[in-house]
C-alpha positions, 0 to 999 in steps of 0.5 A: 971147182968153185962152191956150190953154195949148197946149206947141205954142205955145212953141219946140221944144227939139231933141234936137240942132239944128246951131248956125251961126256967121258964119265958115261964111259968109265960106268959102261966099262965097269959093265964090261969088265964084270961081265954085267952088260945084259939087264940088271947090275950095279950101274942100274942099282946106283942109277936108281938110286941116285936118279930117286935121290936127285928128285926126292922120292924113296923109289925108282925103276929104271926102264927101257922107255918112259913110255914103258914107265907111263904105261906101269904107272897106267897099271899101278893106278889100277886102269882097267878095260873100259875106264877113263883117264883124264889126259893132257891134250898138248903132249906127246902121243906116248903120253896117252898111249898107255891108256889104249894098251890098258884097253881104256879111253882118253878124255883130253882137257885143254890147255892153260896159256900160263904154263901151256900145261893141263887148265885146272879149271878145264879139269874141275870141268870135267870132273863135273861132267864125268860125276859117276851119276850115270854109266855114260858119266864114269869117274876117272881113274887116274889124271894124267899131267904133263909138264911141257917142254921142261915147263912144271904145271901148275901142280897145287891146284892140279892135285888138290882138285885130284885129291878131293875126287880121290883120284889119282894123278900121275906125271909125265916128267918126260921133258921136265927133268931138273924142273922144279915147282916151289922149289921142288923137283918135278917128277915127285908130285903125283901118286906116280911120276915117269922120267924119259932118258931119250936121245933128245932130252935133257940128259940120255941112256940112248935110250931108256925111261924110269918110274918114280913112287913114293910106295916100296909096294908100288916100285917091286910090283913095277919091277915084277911086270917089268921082268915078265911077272916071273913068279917066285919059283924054280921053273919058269911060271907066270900067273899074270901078264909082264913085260920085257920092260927093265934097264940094261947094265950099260944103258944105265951106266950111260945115265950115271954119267950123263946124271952128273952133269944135269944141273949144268944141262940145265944152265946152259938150256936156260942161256940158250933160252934167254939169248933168244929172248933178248935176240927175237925182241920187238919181234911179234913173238914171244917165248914158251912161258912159265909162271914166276913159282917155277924154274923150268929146265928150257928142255926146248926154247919155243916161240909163240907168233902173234896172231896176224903176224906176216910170217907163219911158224912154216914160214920159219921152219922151212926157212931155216931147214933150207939152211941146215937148221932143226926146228918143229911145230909144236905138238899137235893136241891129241883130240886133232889126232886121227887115231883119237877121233870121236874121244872127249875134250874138254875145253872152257869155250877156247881151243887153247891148244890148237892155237899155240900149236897153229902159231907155235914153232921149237927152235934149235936148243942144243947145248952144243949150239955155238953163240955163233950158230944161234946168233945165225938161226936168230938173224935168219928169223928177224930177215925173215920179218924184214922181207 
C-alpha cells in the first residue's frame, strides 16, 4: 500500500519539549537508594543551594510550581484581602493569579515595545492615579514584573520607581532563567524572585518552582507555609493557614542534573533564534526584542508581523499544525481576559499589548529541533508569503 501522504505520520515538532540528559538519573537514584523519594532530602538541599548560587541570592525554596512560589512571594510582600498589586498584563494567567488567592486585585500596566515587558512609564502612570489621596486611589502593595519569553525588563527604571514609592517589586523569572540584565542574573532583582522548573522551560524537575530572596526571614517563613505552617510541637498543631507546597526528593534530583547543562540550553536557545532571524529575513516580520544591556535566554523565538502584512500570525500557525509543527499565539493580556473583566489598566494612550498579541506568533524552539527541522518550518513560512 502506497503513502498517504498524511503530516501526522511524521514526528511532531514541539513548541518546547523538555530535553533530559543522564546526570538527572544518577541524583534520582541517589533518592532510591536512600530511601529519600518523598518530600525534603539531600537533592532538594543541594538544588537550593546550587540554583541560589547560580543566580546570586542567599536563599531559595524550591516548590512544587512557580505558581506556588508567586503565590509565596504574593504573601511574604504582606498582600492582603482588598489590596492591590500592579501586574504586568502581557503574561501568563499564573503570573497574577496568586493575587486572587490572597483575595486582592489586579491592575494590569501595559506593555513597552523595547523588551515586550512591563512600560516604566505606564507604571509611573499608575502610581500617579493609585496616590493613597482617596479609599478608591490605594497604594499597592507590591509590583509584579515578568520578564517575557526569556527577555529581562527593564528592571533600573522598574525598581527605582518601586523604590521611591517603597513598594515592593516582585519578579516573575518563570521564562527568564540564565537571562541576565547588566550582567546580572534575572530572578534576584526584586524583594522576591520566583523561578518555574515546568516541562516546557528552559530547564525542568517535570514539574516544580522555586523562590528566591535576599532575607534568611523571608526563605524559613516560605519554607513554614509550604510545609502546612506545622507549629514547633510534637503533635500536629497549626496556628496559621499552609500549604501542601515543598519539592519532592526526586523532582529535585531531576533539577540537579538538568541544572548542569543550563548554560549550554541557553547556547543552543540563542542559535535557534539567530537562525530564524537570518532564514525569515526580508520578510514582513521581525523577531521578539531585546534591548542591547540584556542577554536573553531566547527561552522561546517570536515573530512580530508587520501591520498589513498578507499573512496573519493564524495563517502560520494553522500552516504549520497542518504539517506536524507547534507554534502559539502570543499571550493574550490579562485586562482581554473574561476572568479580569472590569479590572484597571493602565495604558499611555496605546493598547501595546494587544497589538503584539493580535500580530505575534511563537515558533518551535526546541533545542532538540534539528537544522533540518527548523530549516523546514522556515521554508514552509517564507511559501507561505509567496502564495
Amino acid at each position: 500500500m502506497g503513502s498517504t501522504n498524511n503530516p501526522y505520520e511524521k514526528k511532531r515538532l514541539y513548541l518546547s519539549s523538555p530535553t533530559m540528559h543522564r546526570d538527572e538519573q544518577r541524583f534520582i537514584q541517589e533518592a532510591f537508594d536512600s530511601n529519600w523519594v518523598a518530600p525534603l532530602g539531600k537533592n532538594v538541599d543541594e538544588f537550593e543551594r546550587e540554583v541560589a548560587n547560580y543566580i546570586g541570592v542567599p536563599y531559595a525554596v524550591a516548590l512544587i510550581s512557580g505558581t506556588a512560589a508567586l503565590h509565596l512571594a504574593v504573601k511574604l510582600a504582606g498582600v492582603k484581602p482588598g489590596d492591590l498589586v500592579f501586574c504586568s498584563d502581557l503574561t501568563f494567567a499564573a503570573t497574577v493569579n496568586p493575587v486572587s488567592y490572597e483575595g486582592a486585585r489586579q491592575v494590569f500596566i501595559d506593555t513597552e515595545r523595547e523588551s515586550w515587558n512591563m512600560c516604566p512609564n505606564a507604571l509611573e502612570a499608575a502610581f500617579e492615579r493609585y496616590d493613597g489621596s482617596a479609599p478608591d486611589r490605594p497604594r499597592p502593595k507590591a509590583v509584579m514584573v515578568v520578564s517575557l519569553y526569556g527577555t529581562p525588563a527593564r528592571f533600573d527604571e522598574l525598581k527605582a520607581i518601586c523604590d521611591r514609592y517603597e513598594v515592593p517589586m516582585i519578579e516573575d523569572a518563570a521564562e527568564s532563567l540564565s537571562a541576565t540584565y547588566k550582567g546580572s542574573q534575572t530572578g534576584k532583582m526584586g524583594r522576591y524572585g520566583v523561578l518555574s522548573f515546568n516541562g516546557n522551560k528552559i530547564i525542568t524537575t517535570s514539574g516544580g518552582g522555586m523562590l528566591l530572596t535576599h532575607d534568611q526571614k523571608s526563605a524559613l517563613k516560605a519554607r513554614f507555609w509550604a510545609t502546612q505552617a506545622r507549629d514547633k510541637a510534637p503533635w500536629y498543631q497549626h496556628s496559621e493557614l499552609g500549604y501542601n507546597y515543598r519539592m519532592s526528593n526526586v523532582l529535585a534530583g531531576i533539577g540537579r542534573g538538568q541544572l548542569m547543562w543550563l548554560d549550554e540550553h541557553r547556547k543552543l536557545k540563542q542559535r535557534i533564534y539567530l537562525r530564524y532571524k537570518a532564514g525569515l529575513a526580508g520578510l514582513p516580520l521581525q523577531m521578539n526584542p531585546f534591548p542591547e544591556n540584556t542577554r536573553p535566554n531566547h527561552w522561546l523565538s517570536c515573530i512580530l508581523l508587520d501591520r498589513g502584512a498578507a499573512c496573519s500570525p493564524e495563517d502560520i500557525r494553522l500552516m504549520l499544525e497542518g504539517h506536524n509543527i507547534e507554534s502559539r499565539p502570543l499571550w493574550k493580556p490579562m485586562h482581554q481576559q473574561p476572568l479580569y473583566a472590569g479590572h484597571d489598566f493602565i495604558s499611555l494612550g496605546e493598547d501595546v499589548g494587544a497589538d503584539l498579541f493580535n500580530r505575534g506568533l511563537c515558533l518551535p524552539s526546541d533545542i532538540k529541533m534539528t537544522d533540518a527541522q527548523q530549516d523546514e518550518v522556515i521554508s514552509l513560512i517564507r511559501d507561505l508569503f509567496k502564495a
